[in-house]
C-alpha positions in Angstrom: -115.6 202.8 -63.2 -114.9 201.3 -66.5 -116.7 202.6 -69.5 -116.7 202.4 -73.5 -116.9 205.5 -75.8 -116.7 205.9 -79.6 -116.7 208.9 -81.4 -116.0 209.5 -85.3 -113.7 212.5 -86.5 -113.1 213.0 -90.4 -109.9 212.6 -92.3 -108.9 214.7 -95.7 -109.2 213.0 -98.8 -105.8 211.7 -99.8 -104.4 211.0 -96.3 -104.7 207.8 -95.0 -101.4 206.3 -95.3 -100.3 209.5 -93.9 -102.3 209.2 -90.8 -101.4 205.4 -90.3 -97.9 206.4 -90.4 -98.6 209.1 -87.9 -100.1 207.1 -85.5 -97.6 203.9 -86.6 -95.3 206.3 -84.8 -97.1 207.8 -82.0 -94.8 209.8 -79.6 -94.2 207.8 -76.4 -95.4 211.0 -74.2 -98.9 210.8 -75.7 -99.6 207.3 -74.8 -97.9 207.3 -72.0 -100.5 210.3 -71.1 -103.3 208.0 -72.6 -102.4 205.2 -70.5 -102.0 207.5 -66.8 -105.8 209.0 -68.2 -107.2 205.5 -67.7 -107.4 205.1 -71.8 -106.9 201.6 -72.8 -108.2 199.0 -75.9 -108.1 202.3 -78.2 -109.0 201.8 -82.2 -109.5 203.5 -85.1 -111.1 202.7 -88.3 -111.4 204.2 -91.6 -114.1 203.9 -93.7 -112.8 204.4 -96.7 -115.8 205.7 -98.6 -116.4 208.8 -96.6 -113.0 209.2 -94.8 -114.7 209.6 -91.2 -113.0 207.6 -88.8 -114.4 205.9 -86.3 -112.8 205.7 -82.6 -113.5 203.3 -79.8 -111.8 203.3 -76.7 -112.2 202.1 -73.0 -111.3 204.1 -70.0 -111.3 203.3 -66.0 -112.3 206.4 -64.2 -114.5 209.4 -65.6 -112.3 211.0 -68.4 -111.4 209.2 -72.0 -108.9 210.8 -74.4 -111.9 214.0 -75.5 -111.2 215.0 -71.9 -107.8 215.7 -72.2 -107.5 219.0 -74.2 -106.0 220.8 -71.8 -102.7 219.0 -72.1 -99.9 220.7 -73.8 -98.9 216.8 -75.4 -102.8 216.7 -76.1 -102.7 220.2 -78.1 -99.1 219.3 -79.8 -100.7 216.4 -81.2 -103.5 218.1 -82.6 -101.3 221.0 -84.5 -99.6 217.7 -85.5 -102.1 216.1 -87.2 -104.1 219.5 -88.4 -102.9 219.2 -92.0 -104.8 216.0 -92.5 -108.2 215.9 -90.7 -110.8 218.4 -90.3 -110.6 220.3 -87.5 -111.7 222.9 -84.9 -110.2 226.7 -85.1 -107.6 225.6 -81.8 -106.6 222.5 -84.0 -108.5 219.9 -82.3 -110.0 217.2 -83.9 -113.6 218.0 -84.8 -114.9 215.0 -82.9 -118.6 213.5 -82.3 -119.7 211.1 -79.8 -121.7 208.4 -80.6 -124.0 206.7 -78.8 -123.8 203.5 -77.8 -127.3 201.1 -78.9 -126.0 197.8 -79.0 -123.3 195.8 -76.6 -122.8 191.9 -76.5 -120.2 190.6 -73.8 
């Protein structure tokens, strides 16, 4: 089953060169584990103006890259990138889904 998620997590002011450069360079292990998970088409995007980013991603089968916490890659990452987003007392991201209201194929 294919689906489409987006969710929006928030960056600290002053980071966003920091976290292009993070992800610029993203360790091989984590998308390779992306990739097995069924995660595929993944974006972010900054808005500038309030520093949330917003995250779109599709997946085939029934678990997207929030599923995979449990992962010791997964929970690397997230003391990774700690310093520069808000997040969650075991580090990961503090992360909302949205709801989808609109799609046009």
């Amino acid at each position: 089953m294919e689906k489409r998620e987006a969710f929006k997590m928030f960056l600290k002011p002053g980071f966003k060169e920091e976290y292009k450069k993070r992800h610029a360079a993203l360790w091989p292990e984590m998308k390779e584990l992306l990739q097995k998970g069924g995660v595929y088409d993944y974006s972010i995007y900054l808005d500038e103006d309030t520093n949330i980013l917003f995250a779109f991603q599709k997946t085939k089968g029934d678990a997207g890259s929030q599923d995979m916490g449990d992962n010791p890659i997964v929970q690397k990452w997230w003391d990774y990138m700690a310093d520069i987003m808000e997040v969650n007392p075991d580090n990961s991201p503090i992360s909302i889904p949205l709801p989808e209201m609109f799609h046009m194929d």
